[in-house]
RODREN-745009 format. One record per residue: residue number from 1; x, y, z of N, C-alpha, C, O, CB in turn. Coordinates in Angstrom, 2 decimals, padded with zeros to 5 digits. Glycine has a CB too. Layout:
# RODREN-745009
+------+---------+---------+---------+---------+---------+---------+---------+---------+---------+---------+---------+---------+---------+---------+---------+
| resi |      nx |      ny |      nz |     cax |     cay |     caz |      cx |      cy |      cz |      ox |      oy |      oz |     cbx |     cby |     cbz |
+------+---------+---------+---------+---------+---------+---------+---------+---------+---------+---------+---------+---------+---------+---------+---------+
|  NUM |       X |       Y |       Z |       X |       Y |       Z |       X |       Y |       Z |       X |       Y |       Z |       X |       Y |       Z |
...
+------+---------+---------+---------+---------+---------+---------+---------+---------+---------+---------+---------+---------+---------+---------+---------+
END
This chain:
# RODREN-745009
+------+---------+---------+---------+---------+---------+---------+---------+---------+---------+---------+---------+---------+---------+---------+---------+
| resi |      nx |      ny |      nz |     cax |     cay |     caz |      cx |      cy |      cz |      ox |      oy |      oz |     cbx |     cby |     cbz |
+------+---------+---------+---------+---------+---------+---------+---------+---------+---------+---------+---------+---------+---------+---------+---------+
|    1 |  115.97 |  109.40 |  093.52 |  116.12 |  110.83 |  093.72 |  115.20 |  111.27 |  094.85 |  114.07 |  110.77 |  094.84 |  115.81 |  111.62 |  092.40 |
|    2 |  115.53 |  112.18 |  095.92 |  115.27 |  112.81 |  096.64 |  115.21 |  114.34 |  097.01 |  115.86 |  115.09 |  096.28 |  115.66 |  112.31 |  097.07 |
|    3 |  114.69 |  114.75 |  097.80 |  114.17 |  116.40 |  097.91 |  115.37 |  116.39 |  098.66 |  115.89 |  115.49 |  099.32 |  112.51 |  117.03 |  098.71 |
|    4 |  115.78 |  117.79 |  098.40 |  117.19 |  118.47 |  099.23 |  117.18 |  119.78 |  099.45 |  117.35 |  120.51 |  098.47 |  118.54 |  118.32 |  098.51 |
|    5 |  116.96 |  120.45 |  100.91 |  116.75 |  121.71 |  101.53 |  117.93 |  122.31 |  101.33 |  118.97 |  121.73 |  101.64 |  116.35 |  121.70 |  102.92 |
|    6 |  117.94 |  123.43 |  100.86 |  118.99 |  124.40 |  100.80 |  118.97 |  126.06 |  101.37 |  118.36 |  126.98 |  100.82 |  119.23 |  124.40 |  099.44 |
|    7 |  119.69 |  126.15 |  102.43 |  119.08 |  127.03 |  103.03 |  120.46 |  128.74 |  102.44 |  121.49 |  128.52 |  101.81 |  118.88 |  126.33 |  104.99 |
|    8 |  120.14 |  129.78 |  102.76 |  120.26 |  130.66 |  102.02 |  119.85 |  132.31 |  103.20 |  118.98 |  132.77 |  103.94 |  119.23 |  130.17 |  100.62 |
|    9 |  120.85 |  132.51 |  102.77 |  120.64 |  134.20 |  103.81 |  121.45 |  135.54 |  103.17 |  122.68 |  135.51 |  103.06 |  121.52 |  134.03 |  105.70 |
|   10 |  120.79 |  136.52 |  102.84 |  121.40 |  137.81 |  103.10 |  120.85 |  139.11 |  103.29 |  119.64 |  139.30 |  103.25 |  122.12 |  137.99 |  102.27 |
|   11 |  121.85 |  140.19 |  103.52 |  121.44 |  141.52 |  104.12 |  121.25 |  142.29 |  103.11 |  121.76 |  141.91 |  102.05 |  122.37 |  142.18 |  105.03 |
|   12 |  120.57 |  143.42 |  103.11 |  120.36 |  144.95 |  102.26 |  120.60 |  146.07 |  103.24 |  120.23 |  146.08 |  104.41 |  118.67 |  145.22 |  101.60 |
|   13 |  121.42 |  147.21 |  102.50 |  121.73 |  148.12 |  103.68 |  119.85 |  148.87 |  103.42 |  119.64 |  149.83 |  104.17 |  123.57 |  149.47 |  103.34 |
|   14 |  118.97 |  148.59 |  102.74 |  117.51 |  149.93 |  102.69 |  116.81 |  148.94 |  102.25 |  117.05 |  148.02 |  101.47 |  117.44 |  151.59 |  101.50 |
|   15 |  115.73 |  149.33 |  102.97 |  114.36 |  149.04 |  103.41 |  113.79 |  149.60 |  101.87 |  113.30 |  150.72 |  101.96 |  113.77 |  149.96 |  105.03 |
|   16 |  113.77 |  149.22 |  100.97 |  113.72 |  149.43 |  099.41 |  113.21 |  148.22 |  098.50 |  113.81 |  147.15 |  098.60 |  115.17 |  149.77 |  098.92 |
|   17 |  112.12 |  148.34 |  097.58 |  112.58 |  147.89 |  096.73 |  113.37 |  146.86 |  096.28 |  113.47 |  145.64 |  096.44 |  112.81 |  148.46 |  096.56 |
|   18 |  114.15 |  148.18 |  095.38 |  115.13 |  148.07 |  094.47 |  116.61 |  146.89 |  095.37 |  117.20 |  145.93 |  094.88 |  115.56 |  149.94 |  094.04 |
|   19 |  116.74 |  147.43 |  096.53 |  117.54 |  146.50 |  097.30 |  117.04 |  145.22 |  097.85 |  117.76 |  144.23 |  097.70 |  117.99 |  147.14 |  098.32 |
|   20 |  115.88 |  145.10 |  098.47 |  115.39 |  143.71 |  098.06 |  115.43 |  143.31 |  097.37 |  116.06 |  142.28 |  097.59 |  114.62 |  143.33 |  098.06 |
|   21 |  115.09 |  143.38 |  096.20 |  114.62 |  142.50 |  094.98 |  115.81 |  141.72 |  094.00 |  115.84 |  140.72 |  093.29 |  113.77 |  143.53 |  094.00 |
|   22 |  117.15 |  143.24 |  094.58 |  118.72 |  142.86 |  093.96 |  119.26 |  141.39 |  094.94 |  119.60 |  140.29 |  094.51 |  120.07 |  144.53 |  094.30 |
|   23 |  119.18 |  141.81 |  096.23 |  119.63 |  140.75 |  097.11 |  119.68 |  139.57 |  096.97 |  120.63 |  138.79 |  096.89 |  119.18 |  140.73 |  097.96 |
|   24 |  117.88 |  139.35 |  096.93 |  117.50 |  138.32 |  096.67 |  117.57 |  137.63 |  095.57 |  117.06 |  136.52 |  095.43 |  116.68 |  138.36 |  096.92 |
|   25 |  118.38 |  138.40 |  094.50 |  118.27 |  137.42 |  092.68 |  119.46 |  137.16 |  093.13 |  119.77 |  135.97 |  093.04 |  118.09 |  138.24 |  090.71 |
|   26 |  120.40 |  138.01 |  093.68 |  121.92 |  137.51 |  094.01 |  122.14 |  136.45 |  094.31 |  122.79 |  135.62 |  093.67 |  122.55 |  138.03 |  094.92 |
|   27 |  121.38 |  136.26 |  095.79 |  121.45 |  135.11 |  096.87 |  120.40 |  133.82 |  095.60 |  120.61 |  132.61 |  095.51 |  120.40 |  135.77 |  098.93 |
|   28 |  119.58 |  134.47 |  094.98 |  118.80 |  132.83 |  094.67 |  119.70 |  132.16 |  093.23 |  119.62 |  131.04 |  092.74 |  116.63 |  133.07 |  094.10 |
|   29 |  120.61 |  133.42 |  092.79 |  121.48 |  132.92 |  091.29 |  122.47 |  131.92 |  091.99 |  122.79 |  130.82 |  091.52 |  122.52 |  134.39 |  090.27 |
|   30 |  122.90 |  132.45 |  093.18 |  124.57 |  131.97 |  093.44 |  123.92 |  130.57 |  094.23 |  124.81 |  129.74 |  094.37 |  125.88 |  133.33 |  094.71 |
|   31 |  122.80 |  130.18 |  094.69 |  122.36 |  128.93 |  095.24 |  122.03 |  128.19 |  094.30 |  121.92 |  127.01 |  094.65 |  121.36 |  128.96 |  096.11 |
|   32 |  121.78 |  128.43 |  093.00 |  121.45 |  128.15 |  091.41 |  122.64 |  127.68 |  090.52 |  122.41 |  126.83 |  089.66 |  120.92 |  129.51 |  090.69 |
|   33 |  123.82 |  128.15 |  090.68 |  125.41 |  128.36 |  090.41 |  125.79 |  127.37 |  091.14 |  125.66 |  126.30 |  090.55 |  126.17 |  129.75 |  090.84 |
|   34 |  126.19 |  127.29 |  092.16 |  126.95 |  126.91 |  092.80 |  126.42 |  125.25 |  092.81 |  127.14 |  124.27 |  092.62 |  127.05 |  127.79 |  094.00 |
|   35 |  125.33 |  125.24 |  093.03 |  124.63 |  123.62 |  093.68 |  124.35 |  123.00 |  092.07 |  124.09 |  121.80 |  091.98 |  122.62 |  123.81 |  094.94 |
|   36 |  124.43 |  124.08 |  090.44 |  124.30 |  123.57 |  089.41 |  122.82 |  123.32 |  089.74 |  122.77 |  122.24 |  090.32 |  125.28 |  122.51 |  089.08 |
|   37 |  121.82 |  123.74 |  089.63 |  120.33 |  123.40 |  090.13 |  119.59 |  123.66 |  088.55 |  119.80 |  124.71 |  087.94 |  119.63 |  124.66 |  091.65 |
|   38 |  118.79 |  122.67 |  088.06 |  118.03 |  123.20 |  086.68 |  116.52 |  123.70 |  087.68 |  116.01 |  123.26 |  088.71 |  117.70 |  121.58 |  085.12 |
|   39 |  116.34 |  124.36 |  087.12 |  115.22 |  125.53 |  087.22 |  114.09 |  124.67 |  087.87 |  113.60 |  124.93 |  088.97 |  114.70 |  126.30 |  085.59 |
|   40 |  113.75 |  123.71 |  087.14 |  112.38 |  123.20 |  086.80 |  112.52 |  122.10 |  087.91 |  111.47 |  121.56 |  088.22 |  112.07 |  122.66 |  085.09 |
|   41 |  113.57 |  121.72 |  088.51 |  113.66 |  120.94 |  089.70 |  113.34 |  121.53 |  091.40 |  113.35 |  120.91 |  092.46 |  115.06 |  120.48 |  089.58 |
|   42 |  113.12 |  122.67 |  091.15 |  112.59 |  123.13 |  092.14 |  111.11 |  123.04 |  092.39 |  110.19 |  123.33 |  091.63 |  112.98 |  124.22 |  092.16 |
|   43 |  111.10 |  122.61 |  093.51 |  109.99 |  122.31 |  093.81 |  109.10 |  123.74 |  094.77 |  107.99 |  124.18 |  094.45 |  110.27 |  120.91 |  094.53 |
|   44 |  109.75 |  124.11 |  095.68 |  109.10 |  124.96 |  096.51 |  110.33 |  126.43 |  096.99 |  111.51 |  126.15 |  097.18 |  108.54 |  123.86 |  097.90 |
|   45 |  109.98 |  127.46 |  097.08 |  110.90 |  127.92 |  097.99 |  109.74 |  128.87 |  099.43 |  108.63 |  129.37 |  099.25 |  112.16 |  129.04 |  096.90 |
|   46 |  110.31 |  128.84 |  100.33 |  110.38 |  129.26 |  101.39 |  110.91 |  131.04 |  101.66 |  112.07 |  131.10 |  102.04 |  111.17 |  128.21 |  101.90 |
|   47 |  110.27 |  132.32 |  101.52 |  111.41 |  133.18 |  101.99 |  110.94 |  133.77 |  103.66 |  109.79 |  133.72 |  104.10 |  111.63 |  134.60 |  100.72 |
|   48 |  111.75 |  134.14 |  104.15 |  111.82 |  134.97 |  105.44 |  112.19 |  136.56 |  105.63 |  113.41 |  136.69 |  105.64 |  112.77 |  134.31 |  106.17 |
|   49 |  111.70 |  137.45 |  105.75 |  112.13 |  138.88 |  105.99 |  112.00 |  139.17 |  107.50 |  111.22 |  138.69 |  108.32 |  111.21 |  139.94 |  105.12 |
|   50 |  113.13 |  140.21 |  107.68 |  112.88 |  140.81 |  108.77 |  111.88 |  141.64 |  109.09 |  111.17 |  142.11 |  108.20 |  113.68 |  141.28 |  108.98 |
|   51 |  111.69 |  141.91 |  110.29 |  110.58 |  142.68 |  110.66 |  110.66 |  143.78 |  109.91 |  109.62 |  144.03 |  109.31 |  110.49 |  143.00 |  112.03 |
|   52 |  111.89 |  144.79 |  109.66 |  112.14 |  146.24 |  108.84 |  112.47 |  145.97 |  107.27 |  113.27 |  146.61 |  106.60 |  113.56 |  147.14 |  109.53 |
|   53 |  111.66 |  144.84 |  106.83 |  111.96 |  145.04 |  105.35 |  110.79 |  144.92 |  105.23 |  110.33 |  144.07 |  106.00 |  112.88 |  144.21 |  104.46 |
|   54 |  109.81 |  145.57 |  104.37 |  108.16 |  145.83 |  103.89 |  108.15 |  146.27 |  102.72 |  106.99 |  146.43 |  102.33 |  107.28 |  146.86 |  104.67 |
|   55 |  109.03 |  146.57 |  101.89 |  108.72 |  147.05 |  100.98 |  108.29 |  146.36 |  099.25 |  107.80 |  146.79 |  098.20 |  109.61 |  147.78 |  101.15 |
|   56 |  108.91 |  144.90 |  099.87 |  108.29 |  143.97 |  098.59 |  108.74 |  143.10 |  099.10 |  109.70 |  143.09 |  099.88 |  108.62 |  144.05 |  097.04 |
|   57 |  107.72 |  141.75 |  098.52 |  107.84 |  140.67 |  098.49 |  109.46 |  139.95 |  097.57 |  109.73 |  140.12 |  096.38 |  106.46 |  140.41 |  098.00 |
|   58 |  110.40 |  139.05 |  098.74 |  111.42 |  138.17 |  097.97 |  110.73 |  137.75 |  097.36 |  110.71 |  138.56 |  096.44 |  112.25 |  137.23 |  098.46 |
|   59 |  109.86 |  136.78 |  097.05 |  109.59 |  136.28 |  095.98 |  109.74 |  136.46 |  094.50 |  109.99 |  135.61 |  093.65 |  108.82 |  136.21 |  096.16 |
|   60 |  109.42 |  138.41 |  094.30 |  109.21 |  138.74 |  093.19 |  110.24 |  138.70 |  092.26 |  110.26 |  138.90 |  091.05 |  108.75 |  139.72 |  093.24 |
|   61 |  111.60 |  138.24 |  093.54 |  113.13 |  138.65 |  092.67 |  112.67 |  137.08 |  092.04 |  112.72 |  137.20 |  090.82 |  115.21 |  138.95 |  093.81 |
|   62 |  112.26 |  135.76 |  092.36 |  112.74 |  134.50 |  092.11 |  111.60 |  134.59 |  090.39 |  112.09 |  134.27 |  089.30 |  112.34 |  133.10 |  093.71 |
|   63 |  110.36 |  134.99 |  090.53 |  109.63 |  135.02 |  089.09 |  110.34 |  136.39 |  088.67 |  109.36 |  136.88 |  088.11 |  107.68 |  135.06 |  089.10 |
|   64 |  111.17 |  137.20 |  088.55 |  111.73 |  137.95 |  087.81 |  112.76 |  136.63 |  087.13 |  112.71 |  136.23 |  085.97 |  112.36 |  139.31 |  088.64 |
|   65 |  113.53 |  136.19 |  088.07 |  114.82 |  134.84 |  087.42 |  114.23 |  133.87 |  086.40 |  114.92 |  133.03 |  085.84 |  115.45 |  133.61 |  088.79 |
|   66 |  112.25 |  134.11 |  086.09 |  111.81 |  133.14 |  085.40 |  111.59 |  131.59 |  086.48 |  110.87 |  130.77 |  085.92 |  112.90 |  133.06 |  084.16 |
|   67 |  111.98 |  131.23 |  087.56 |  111.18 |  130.39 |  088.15 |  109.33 |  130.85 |  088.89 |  108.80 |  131.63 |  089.68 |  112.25 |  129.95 |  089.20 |
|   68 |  109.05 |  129.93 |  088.11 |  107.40 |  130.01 |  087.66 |  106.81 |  129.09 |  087.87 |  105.60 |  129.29 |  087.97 |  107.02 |  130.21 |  086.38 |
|   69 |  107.29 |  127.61 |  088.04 |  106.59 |  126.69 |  088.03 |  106.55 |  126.41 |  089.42 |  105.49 |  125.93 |  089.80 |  106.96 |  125.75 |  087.19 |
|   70 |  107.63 |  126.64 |  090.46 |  107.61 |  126.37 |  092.19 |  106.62 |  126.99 |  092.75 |  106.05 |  127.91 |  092.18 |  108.85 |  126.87 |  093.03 |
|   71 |  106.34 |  126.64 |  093.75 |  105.48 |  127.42 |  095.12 |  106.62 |  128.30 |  095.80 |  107.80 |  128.11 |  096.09 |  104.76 |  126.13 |  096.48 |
|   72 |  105.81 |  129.25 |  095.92 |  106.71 |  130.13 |  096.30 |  105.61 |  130.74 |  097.85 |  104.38 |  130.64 |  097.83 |  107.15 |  131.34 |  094.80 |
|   73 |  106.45 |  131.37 |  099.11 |  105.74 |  131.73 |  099.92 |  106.60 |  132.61 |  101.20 |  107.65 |  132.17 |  101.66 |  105.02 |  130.52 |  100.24 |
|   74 |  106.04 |  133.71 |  101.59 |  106.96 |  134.66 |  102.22 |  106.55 |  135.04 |  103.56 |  105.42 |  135.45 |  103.83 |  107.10 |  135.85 |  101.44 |
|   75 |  107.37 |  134.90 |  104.27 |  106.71 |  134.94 |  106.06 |  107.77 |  136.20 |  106.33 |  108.67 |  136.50 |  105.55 |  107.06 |  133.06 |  107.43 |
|   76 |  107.49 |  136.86 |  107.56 |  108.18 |  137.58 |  108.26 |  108.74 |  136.35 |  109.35 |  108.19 |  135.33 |  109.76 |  107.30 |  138.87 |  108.81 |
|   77 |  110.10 |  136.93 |  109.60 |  111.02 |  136.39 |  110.48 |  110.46 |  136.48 |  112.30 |  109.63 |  137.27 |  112.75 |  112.46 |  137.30 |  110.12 |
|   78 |  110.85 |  135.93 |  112.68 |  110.54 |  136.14 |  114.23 |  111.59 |  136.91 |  114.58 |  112.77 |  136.58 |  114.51 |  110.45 |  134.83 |  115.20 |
|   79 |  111.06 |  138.14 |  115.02 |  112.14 |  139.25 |  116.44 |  112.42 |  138.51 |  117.38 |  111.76 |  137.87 |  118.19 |  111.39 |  140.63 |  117.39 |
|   80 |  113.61 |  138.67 |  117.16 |  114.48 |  138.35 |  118.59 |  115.61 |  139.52 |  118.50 |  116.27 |  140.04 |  117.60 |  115.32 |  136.54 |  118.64 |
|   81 |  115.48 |  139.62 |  119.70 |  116.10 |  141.02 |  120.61 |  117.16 |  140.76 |  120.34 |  117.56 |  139.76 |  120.93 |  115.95 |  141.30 |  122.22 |
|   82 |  118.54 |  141.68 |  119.05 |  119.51 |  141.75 |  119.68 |  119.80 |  141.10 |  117.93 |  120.95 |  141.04 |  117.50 |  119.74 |  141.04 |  121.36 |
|   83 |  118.80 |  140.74 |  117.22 |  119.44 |  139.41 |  115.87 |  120.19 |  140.19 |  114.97 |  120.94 |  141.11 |  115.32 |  118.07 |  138.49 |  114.70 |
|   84 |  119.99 |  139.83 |  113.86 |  120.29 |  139.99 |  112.61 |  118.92 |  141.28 |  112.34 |  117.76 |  141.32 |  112.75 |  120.29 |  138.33 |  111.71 |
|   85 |  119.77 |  142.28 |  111.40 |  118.59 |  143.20 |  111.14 |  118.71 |  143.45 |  109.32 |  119.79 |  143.50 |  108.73 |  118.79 |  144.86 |  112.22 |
|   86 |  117.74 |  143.54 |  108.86 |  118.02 |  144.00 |  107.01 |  118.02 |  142.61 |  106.60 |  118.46 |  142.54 |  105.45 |  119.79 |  144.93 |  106.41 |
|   87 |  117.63 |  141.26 |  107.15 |  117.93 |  140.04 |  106.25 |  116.88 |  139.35 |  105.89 |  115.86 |  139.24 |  106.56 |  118.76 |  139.12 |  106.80 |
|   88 |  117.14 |  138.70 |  104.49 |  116.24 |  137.68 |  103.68 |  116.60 |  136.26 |  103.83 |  117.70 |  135.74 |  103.95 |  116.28 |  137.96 |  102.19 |
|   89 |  115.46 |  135.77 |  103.79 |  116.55 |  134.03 |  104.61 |  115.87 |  133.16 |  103.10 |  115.44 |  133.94 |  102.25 |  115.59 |  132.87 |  107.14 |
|   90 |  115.80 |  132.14 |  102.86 |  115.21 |  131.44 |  101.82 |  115.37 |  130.24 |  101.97 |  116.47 |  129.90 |  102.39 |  115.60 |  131.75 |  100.67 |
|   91 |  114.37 |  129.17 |  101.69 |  114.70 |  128.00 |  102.05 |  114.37 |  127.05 |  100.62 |  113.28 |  126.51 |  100.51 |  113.88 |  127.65 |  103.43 |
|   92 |  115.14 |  126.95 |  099.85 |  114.92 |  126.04 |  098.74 |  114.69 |  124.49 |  098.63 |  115.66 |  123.77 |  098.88 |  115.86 |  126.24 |  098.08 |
|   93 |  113.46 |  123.93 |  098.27 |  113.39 |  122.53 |  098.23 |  113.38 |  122.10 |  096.78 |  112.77 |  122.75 |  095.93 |  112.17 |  122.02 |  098.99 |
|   94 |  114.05 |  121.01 |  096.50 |  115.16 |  120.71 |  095.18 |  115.25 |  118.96 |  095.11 |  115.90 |  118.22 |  095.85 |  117.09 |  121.51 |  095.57 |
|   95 |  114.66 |  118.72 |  094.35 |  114.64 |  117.48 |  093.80 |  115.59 |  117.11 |  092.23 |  115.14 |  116.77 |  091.14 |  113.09 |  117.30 |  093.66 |
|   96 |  117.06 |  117.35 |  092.67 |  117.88 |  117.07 |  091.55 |  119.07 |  116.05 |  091.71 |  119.90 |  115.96 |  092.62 |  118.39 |  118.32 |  091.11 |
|   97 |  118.89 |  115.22 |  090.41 |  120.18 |  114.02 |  090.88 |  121.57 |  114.54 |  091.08 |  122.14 |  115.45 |  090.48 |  120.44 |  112.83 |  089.68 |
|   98 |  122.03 |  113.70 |  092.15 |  123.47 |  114.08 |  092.20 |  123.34 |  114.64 |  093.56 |  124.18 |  114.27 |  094.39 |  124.08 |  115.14 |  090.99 |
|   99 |  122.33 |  115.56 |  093.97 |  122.49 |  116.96 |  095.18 |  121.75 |  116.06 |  096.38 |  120.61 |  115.60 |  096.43 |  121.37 |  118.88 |  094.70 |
|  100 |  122.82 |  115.97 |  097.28 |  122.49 |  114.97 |  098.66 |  122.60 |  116.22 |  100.02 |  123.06 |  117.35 |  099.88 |  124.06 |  113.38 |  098.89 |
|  101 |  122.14 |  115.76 |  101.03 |  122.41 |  116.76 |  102.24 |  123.97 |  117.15 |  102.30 |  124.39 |  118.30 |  102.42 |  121.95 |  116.04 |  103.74 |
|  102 |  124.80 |  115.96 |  102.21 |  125.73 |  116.28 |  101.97 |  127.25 |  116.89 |  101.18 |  128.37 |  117.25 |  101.55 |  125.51 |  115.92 |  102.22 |
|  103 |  126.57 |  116.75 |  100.01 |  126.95 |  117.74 |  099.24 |  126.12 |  118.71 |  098.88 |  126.43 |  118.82 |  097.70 |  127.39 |  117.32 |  098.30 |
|  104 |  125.19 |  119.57 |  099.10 |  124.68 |  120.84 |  099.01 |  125.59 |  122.06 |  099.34 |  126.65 |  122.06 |  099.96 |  123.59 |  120.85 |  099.82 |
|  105 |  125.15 |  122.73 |  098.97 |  126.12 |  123.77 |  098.86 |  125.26 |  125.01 |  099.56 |  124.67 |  125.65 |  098.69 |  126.64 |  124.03 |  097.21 |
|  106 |  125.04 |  125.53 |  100.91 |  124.24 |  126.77 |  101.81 |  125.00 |  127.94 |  101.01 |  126.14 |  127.90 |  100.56 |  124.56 |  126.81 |  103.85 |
|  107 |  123.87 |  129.26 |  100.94 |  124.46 |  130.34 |  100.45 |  124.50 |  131.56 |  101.44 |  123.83 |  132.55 |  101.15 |  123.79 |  130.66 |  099.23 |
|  108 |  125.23 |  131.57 |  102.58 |  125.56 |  133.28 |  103.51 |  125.49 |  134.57 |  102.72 |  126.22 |  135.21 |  103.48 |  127.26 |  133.44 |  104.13 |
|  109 |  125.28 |  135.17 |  102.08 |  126.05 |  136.32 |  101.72 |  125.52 |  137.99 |  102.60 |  124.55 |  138.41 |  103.23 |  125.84 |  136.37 |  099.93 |
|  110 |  126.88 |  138.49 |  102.12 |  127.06 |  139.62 |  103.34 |  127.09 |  139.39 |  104.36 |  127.79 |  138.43 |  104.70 |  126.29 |  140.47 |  103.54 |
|  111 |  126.35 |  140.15 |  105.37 |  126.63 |  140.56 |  106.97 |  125.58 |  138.74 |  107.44 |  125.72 |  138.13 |  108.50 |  125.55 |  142.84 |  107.67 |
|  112 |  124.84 |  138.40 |  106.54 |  124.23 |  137.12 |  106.85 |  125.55 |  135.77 |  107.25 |  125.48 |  134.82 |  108.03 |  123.25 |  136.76 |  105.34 |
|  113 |  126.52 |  136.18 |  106.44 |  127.43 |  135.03 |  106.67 |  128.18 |  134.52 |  108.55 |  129.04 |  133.73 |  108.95 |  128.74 |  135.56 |  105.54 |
|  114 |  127.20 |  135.57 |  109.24 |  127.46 |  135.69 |  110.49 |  126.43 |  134.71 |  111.56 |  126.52 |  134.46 |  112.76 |  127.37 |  137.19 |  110.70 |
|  115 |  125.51 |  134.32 |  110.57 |  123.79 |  133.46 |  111.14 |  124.82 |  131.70 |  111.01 |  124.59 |  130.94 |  111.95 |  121.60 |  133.72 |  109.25 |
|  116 |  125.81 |  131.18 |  109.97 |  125.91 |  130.40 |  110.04 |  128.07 |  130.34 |  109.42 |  128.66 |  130.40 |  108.34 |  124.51 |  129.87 |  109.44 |
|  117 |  128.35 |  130.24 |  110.42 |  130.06 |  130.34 |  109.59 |  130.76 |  128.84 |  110.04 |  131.88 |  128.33 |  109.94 |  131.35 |  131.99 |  110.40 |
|  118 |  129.80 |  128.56 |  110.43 |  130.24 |  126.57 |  109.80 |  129.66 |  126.30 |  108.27 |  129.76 |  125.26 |  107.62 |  129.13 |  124.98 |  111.01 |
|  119 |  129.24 |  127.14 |  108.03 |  128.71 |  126.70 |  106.22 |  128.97 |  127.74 |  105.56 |  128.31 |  127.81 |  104.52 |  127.01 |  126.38 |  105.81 |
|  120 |  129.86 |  128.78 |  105.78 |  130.39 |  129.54 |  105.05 |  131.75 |  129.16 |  104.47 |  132.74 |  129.02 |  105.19 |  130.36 |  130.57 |  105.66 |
|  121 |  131.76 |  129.00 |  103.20 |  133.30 |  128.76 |  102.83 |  133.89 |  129.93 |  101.95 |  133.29 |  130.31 |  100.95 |  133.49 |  127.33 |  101.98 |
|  122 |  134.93 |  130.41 |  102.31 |  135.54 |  131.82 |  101.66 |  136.62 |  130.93 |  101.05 |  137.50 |  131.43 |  100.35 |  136.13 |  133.30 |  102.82 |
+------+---------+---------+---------+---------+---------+---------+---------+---------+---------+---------+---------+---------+---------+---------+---------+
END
């Protein structure tokens, strides 16, 4: 068994809270769902905010979901002129049998599904 990066993006229309914190349980359930991930196999996650989101830490949505035992850690995104604006990025590291680079399953959601639409599947 091996560690497997799973990377993960989406938007909030407000600089809120309440809309962070929803986003982000969304985006970290459906990367949880989809890839079948047990809790306790996570090892680390990674989040990213944009420059105009301040109002709470992603993280807080992932220990609201009850993951408690990972490292958890939250950077602001780098500005670049012109990007993506309102988005949470997340980078999950996952040590579970079965889940290879190549079968992982990336999670886009919303206006994020625009950062990567070779790994978006509708």
């Amino acid at each position: 068994m091996y560690a497997v990066s799973i990377r993960g993006a989406i938007t909030v229309e407000e600089n809120s809270k309440e809309a962070i914190l929803e986003a982000t349980e969304l985006m970290l359930q459906e990367i949880l769902k989809v890839n079948q991930i047990d809790q306790k196999n996570i090892i680390q996650m990674h989040f990213s905010a944009t420059k105009d989101l301040d109002a709470v830490y992603p993280a807080v949505a992932a220990r609201s979901l009850g993951i408690t035992s990972a490292s958890l850690m939250c950077f602001q995104e780098m500005y670049v002129v012109g990007s993506l604006e309102k988005c949470i990025r997340v980078d999950v590291l996952v040590e579970q049998e079965g889940l290879t680079r190549d079968n992982v399953k990336h999670q886009y959601l919303r206006e994020a599904k625009r950062l990567r639409p070779d790994l978006v599947k509708e």
